[in-house]
PDBQT receptor file of N, H, CA, C and O in Angstrom, charges set to zero:
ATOM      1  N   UNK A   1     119.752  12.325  99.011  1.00  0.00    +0.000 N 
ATOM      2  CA  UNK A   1     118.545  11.634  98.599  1.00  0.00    +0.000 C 
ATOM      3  C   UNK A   1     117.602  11.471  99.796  1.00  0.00    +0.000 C 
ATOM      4  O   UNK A   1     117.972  11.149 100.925  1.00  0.00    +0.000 OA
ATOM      5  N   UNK A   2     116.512  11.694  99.475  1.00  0.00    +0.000 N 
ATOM      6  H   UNK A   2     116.211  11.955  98.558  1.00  0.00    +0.000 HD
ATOM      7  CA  UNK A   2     115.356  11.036 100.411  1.00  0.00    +0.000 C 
ATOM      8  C   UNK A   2     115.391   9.769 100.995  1.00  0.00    +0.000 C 
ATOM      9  O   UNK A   2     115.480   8.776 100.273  1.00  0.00    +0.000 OA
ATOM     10  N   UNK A   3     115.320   9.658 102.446  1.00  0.00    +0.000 N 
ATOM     11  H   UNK A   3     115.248  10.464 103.033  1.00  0.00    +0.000 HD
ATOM     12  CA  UNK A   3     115.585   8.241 103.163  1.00  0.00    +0.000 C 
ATOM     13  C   UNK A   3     114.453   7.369 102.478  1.00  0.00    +0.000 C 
ATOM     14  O   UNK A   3     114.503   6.140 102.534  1.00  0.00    +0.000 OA
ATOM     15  N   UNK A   4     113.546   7.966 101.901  1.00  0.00    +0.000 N 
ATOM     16  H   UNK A   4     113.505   8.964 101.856  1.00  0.00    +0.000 HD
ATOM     17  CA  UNK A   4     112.101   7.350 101.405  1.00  0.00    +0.000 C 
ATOM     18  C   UNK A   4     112.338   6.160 100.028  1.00  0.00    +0.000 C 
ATOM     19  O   UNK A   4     111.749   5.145  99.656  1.00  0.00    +0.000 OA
ATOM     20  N   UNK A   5     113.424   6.871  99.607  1.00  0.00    +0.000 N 
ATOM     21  H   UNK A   5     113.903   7.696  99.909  1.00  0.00    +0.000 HD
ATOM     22  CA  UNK A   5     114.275   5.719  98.103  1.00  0.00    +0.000 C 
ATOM     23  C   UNK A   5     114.854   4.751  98.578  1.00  0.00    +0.000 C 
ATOM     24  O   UNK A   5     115.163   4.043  97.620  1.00  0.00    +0.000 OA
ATOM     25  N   UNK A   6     115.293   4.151  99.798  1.00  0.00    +0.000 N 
ATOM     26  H   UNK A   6     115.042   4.727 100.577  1.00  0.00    +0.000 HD
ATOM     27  CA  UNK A   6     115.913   3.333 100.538  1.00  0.00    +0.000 C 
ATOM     28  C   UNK A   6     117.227   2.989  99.626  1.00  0.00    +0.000 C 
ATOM     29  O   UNK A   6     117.076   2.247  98.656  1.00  0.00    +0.000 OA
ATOM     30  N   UNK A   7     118.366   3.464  99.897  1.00  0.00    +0.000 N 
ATOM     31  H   UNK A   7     118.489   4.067 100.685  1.00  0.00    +0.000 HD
ATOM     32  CA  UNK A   7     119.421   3.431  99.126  1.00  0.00    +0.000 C 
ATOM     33  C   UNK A   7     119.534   3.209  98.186  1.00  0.00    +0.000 C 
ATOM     34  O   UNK A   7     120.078   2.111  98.065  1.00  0.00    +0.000 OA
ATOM     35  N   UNK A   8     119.197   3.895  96.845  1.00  0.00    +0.000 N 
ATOM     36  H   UNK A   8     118.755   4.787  96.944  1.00  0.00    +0.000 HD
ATOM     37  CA  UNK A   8     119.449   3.289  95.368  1.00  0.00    +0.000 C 
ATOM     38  C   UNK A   8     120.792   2.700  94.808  1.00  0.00    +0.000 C 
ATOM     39  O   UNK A   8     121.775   3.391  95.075  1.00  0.00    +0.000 OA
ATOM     40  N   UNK A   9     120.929   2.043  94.391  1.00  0.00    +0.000 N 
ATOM     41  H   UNK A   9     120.130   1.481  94.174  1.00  0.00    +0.000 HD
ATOM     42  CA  UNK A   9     122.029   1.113  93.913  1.00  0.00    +0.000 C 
ATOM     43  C   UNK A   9     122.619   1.823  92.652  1.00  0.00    +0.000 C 
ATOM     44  O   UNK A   9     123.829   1.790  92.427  1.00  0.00    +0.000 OA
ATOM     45  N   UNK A  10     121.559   2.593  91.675  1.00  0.00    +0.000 N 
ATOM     46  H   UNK A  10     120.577   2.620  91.858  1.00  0.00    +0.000 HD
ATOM     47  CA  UNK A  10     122.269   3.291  90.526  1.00  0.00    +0.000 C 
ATOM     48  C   UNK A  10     120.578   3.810  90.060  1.00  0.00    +0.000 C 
ATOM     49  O   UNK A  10     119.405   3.528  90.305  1.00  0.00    +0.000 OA
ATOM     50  N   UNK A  11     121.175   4.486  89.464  1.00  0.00    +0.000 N 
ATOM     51  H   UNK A  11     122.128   4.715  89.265  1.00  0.00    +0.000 HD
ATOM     52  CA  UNK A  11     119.809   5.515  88.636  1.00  0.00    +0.000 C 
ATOM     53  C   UNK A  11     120.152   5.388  86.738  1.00  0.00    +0.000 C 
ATOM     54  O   UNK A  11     121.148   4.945  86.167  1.00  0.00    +0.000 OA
ATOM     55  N   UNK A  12     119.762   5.568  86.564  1.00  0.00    +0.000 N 
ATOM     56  H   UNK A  12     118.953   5.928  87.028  1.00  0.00    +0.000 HD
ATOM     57  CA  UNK A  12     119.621   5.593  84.264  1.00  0.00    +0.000 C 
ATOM     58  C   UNK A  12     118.329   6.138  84.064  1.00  0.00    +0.000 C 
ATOM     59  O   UNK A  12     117.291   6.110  84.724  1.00  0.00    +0.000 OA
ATOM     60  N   UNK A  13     118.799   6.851  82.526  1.00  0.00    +0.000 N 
ATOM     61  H   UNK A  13     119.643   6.873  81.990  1.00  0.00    +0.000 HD
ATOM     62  CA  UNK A  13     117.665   7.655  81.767  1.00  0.00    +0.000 C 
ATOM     63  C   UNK A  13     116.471   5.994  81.165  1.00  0.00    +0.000 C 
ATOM     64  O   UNK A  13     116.898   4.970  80.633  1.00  0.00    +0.000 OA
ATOM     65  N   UNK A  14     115.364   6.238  81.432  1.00  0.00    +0.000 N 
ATOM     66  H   UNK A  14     115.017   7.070  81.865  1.00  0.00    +0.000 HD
ATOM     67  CA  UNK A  14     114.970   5.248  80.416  1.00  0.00    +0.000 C 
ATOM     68  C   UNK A  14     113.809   5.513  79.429  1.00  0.00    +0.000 C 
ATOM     69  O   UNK A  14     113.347   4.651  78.682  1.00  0.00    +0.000 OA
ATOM     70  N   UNK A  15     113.399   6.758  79.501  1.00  0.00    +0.000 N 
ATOM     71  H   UNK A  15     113.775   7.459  80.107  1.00  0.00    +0.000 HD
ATOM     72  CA  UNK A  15     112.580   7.812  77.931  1.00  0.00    +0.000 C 
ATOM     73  C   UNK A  15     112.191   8.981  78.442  1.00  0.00    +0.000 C 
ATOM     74  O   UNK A  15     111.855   9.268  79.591  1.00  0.00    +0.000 OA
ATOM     75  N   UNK A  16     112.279   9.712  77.345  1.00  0.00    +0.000 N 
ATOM     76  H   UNK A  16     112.551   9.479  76.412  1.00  0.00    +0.000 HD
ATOM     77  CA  UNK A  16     112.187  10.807  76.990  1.00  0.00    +0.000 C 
ATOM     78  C   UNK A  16     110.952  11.492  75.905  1.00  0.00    +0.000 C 
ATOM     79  O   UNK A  16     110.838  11.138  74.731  1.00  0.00    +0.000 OA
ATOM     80  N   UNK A  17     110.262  12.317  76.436  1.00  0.00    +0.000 N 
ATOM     81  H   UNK A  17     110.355  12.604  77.390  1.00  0.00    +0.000 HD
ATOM     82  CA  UNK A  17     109.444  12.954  76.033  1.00  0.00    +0.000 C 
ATOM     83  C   UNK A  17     109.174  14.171  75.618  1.00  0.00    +0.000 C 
ATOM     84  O   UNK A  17     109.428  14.818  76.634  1.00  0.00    +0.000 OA
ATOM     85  N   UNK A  18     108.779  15.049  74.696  1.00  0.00    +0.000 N 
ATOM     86  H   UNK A  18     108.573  14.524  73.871  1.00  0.00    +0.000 HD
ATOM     87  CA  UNK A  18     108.648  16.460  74.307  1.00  0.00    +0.000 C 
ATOM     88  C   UNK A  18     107.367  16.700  73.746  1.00  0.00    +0.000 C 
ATOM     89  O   UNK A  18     106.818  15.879  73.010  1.00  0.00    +0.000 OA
ATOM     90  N   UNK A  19     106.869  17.785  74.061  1.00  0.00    +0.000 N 
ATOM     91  H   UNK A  19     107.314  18.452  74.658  1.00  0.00    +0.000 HD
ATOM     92  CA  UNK A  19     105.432  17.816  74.153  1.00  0.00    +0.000 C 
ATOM     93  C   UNK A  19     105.767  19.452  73.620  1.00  0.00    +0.000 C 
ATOM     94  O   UNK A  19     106.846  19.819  74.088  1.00  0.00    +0.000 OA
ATOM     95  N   UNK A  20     105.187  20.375  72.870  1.00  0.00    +0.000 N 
ATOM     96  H   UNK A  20     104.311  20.077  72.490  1.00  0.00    +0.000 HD
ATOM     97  CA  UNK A  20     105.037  21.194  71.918  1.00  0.00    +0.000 C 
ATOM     98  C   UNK A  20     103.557  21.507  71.652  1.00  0.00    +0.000 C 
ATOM     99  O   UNK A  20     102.985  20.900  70.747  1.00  0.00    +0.000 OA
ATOM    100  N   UNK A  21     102.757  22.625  72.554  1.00  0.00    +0.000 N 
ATOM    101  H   UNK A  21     103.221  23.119  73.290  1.00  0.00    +0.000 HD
ATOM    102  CA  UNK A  21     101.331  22.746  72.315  1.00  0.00    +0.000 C 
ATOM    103  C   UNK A  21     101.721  23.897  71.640  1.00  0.00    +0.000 C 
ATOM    104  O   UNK A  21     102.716  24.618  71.711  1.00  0.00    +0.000 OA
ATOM    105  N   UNK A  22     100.286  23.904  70.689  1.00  0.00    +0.000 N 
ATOM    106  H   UNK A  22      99.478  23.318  70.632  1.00  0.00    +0.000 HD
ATOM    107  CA  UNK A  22      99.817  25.227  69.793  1.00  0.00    +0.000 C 
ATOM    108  C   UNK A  22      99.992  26.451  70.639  1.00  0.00    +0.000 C 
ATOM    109  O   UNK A  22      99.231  26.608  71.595  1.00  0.00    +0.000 OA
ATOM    110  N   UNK A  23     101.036  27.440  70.344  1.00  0.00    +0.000 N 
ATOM    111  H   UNK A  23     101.654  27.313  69.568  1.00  0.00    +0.000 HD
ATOM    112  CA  UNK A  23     101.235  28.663  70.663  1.00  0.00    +0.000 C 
ATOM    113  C   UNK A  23     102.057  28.985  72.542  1.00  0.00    +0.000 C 
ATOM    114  O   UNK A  23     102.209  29.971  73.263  1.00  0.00    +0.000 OA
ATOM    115  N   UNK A  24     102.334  27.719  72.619  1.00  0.00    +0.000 N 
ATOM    116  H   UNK A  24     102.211  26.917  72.033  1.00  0.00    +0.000 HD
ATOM    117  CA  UNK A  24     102.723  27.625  73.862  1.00  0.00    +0.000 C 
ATOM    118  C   UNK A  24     104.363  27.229  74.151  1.00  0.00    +0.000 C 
ATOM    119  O   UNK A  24     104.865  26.758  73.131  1.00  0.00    +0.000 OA
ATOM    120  N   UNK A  25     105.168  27.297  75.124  1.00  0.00    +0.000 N 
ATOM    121  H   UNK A  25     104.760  27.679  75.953  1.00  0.00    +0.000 HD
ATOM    122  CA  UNK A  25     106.860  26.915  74.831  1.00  0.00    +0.000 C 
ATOM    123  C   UNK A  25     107.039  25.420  75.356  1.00  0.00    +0.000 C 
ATOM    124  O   UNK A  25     106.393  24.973  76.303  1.00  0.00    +0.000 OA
ATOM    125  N   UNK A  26     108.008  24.683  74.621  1.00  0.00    +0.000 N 
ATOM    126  H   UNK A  26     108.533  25.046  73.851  1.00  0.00    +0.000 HD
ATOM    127  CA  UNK A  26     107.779  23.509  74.699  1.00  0.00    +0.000 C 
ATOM    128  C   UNK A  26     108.148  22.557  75.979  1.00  0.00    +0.000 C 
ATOM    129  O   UNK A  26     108.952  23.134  76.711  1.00  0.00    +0.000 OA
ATOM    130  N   UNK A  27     107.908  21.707  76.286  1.00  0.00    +0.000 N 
ATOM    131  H   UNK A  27     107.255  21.238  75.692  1.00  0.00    +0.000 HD
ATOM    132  CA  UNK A  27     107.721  20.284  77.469  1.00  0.00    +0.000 C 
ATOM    133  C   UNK A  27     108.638  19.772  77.449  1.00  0.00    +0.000 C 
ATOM    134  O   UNK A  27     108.961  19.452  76.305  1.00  0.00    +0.000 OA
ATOM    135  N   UNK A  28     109.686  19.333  78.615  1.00  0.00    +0.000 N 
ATOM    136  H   UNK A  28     109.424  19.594  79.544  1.00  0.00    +0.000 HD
ATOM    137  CA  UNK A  28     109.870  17.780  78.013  1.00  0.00    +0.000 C 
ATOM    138  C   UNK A  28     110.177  17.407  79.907  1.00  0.00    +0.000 C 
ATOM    139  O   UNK A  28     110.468  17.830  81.026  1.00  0.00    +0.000 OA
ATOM    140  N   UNK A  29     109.761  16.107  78.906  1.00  0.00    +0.000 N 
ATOM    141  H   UNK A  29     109.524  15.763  77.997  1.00  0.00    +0.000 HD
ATOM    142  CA  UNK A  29     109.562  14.844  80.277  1.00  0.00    +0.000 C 
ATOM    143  C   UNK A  29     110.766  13.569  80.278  1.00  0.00    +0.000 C 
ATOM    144  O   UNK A  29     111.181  13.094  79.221  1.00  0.00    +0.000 OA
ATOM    145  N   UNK A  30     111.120  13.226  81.285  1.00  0.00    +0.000 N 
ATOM    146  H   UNK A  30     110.782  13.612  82.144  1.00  0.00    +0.000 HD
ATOM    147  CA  UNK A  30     111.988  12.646  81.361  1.00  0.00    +0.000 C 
ATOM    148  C   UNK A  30     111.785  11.581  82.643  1.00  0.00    +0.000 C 
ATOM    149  O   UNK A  30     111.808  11.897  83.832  1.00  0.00    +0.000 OA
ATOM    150  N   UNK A  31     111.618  10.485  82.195  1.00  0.00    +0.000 N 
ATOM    151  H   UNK A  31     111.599  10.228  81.229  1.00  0.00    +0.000 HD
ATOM    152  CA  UNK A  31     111.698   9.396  82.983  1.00  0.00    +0.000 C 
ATOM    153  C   UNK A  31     112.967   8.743  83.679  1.00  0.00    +0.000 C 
ATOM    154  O   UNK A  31     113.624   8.215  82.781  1.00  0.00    +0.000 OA
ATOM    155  N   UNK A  32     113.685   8.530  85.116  1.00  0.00    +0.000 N 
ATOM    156  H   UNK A  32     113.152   8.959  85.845  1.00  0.00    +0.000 HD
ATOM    157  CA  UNK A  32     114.380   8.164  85.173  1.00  0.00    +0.000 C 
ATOM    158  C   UNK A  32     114.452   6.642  86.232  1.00  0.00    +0.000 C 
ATOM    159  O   UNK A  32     114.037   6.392  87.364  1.00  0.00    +0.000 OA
ATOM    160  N   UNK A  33     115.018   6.046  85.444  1.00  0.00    +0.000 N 
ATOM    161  H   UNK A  33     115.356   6.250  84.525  1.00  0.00    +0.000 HD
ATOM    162  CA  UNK A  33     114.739   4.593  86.455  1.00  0.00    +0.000 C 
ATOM    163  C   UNK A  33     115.623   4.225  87.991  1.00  0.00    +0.000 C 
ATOM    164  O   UNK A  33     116.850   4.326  87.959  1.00  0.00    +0.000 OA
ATOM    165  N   UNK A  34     115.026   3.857  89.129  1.00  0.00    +0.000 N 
ATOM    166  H   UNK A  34     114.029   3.775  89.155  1.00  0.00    +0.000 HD
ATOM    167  CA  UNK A  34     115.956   3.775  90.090  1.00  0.00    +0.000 C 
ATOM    168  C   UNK A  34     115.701   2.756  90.691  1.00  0.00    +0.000 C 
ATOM    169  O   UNK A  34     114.579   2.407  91.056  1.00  0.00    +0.000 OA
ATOM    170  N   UNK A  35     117.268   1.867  90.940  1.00  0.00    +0.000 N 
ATOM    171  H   UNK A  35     118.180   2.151  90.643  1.00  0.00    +0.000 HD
ATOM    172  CA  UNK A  35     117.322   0.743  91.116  1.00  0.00    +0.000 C 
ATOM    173  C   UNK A  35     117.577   0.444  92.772  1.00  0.00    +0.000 C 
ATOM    174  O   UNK A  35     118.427   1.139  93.327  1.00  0.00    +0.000 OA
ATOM    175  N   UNK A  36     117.055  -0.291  93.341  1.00  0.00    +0.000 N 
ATOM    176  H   UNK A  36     116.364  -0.856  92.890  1.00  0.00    +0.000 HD
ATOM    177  CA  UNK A  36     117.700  -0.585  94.729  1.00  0.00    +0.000 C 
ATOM    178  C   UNK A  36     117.134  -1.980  94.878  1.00  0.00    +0.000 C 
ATOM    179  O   UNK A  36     116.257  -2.559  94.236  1.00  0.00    +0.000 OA
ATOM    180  N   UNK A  37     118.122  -2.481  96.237  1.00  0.00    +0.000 N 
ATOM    181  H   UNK A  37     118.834  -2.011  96.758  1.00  0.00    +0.000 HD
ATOM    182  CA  UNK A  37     117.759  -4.066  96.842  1.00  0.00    +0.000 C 
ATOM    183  C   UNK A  37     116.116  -3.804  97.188  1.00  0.00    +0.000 C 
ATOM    184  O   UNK A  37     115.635  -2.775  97.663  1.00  0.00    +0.000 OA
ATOM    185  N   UNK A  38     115.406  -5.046  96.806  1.00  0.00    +0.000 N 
ATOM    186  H   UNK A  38     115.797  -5.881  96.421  1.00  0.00    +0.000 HD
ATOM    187  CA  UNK A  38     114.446  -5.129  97.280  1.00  0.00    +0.000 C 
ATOM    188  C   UNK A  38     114.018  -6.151  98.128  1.00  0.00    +0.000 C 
ATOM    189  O   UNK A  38     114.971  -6.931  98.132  1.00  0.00    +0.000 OA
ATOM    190  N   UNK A  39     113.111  -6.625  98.880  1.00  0.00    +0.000 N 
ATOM    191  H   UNK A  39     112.337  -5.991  98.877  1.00  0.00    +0.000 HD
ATOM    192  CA  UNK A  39     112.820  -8.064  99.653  1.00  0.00    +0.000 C 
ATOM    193  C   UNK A  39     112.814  -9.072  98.904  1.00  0.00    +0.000 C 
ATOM    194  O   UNK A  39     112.915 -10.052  99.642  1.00  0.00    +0.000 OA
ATOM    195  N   UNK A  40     112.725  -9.524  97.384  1.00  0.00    +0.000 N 
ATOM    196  H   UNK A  40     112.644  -8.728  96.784  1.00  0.00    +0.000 HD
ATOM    197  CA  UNK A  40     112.530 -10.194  96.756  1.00  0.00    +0.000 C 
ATOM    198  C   UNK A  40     113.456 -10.331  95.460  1.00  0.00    +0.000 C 
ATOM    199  O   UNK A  40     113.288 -10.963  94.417  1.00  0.00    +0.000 OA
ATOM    200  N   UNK A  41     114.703  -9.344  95.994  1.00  0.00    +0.000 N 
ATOM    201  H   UNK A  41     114.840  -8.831  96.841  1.00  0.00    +0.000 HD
ATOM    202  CA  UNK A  41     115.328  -9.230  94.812  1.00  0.00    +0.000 C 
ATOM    203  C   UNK A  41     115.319  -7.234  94.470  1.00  0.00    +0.000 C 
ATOM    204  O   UNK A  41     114.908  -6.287  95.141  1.00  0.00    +0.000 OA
ATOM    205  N   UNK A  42     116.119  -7.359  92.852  1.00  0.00    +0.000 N 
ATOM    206  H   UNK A  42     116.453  -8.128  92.307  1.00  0.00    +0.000 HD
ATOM    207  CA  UNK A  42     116.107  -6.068  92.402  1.00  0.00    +0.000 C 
ATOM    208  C   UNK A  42     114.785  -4.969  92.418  1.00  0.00    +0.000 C 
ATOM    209  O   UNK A  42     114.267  -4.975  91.301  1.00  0.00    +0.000 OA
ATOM    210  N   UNK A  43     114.294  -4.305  93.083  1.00  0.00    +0.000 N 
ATOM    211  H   UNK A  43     114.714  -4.300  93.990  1.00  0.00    +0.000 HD
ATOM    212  CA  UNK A  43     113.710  -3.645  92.795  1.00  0.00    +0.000 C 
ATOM    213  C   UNK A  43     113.505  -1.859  91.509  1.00  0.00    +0.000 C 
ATOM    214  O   UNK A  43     114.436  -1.056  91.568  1.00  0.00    +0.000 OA
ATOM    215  N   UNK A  44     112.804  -1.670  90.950  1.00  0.00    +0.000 N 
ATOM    216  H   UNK A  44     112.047  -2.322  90.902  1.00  0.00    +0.000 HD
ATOM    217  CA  UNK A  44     112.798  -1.277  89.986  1.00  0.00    +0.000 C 
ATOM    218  C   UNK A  44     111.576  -0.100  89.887  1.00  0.00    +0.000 C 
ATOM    219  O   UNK A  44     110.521  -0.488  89.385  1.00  0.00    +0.000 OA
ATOM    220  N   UNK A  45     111.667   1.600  90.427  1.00  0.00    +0.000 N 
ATOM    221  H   UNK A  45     112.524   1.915  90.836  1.00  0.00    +0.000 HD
ATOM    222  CA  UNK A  45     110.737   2.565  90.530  1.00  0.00    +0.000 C 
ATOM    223  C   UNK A  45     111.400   3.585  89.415  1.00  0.00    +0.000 C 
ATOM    224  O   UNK A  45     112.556   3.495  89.002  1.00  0.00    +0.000 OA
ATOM    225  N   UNK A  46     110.335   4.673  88.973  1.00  0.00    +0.000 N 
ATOM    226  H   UNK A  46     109.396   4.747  89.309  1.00  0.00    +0.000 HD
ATOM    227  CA  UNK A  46     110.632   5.918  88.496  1.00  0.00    +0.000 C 
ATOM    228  C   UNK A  46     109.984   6.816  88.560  1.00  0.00    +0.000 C 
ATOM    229  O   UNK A  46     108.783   6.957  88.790  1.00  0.00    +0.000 OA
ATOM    230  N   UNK A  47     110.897   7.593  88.319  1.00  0.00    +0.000 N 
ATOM    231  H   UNK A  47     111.873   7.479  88.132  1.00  0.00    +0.000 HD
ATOM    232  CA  UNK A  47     110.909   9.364  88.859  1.00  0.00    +0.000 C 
ATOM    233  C   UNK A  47     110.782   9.913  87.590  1.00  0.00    +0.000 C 
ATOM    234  O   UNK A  47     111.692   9.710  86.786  1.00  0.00    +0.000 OA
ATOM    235  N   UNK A  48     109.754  10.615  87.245  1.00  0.00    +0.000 N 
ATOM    236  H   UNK A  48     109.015  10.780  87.898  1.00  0.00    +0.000 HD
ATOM    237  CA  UNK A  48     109.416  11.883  86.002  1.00  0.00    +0.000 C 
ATOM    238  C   UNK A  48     109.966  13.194  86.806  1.00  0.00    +0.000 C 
ATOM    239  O   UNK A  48     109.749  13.840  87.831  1.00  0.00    +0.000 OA
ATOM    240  N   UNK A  49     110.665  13.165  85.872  1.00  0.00    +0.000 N 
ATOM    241  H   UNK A  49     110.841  12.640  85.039  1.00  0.00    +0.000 HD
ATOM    242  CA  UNK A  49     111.429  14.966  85.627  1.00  0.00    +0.000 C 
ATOM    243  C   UNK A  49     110.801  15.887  84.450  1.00  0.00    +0.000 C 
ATOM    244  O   UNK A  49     110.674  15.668  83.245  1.00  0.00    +0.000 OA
ATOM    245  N   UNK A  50     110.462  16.979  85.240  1.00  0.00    +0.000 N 
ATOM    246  H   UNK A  50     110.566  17.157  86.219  1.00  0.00    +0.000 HD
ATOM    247  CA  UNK A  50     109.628  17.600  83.944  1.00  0.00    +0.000 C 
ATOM    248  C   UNK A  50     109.950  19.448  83.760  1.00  0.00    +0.000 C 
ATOM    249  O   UNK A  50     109.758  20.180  84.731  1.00  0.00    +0.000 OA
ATOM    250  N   UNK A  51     110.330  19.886  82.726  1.00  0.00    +0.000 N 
ATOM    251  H   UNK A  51     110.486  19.291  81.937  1.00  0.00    +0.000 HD
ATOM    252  CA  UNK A  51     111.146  21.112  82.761  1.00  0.00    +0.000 C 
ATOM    253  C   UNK A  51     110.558  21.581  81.338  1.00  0.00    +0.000 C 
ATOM    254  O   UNK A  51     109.826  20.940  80.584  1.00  0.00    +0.000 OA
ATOM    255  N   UNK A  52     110.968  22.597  81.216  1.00  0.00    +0.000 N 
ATOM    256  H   UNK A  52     111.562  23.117  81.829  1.00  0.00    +0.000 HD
ATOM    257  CA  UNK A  52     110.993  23.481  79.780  1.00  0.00    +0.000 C 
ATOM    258  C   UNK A  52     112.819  24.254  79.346  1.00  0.00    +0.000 C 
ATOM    259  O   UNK A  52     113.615  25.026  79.881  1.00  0.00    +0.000 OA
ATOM    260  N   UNK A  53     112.723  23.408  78.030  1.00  0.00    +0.000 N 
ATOM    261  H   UNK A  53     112.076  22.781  77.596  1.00  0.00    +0.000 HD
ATOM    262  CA  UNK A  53     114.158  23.859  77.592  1.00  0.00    +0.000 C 
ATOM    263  C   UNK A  53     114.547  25.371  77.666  1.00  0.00    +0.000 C 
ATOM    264  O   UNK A  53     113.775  26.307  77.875  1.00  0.00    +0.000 OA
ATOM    265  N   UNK A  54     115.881  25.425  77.454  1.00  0.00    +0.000 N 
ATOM    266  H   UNK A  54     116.507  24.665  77.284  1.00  0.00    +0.000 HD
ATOM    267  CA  UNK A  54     115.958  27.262  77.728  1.00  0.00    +0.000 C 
ATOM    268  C   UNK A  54     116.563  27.476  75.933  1.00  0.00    +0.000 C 
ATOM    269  O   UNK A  54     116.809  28.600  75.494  1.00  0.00    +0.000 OA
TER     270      UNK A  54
């Protein structure tokens, strides 16, 4: 992992997206949540993952 995430504590899926344009192969997006200590407590960022199914 990137030193830039400052140690994540755990990662989870938290939505999912599919996107399907006219004449084109389809999307999908995927949000994933990542948890680490923060100064104030739990902190809480996410990462979009974005691909085309095979």
């Amino acid at each position: 992992m990137p030193g830039s995430r400052n140690c994540p504590t755990s990662y989870s899926l938290s939505e999912s997206y599919e996107l399907t344009p006219a004449g084109k192969p389809a999307v999908i997006v995927v949000l994933v949540q990542r948890f680490s200590q923060g100064f104030e407590g739990r902190d809480r960022r996410f990462l979009a993952v974005a691909g085309q199914p095979r």
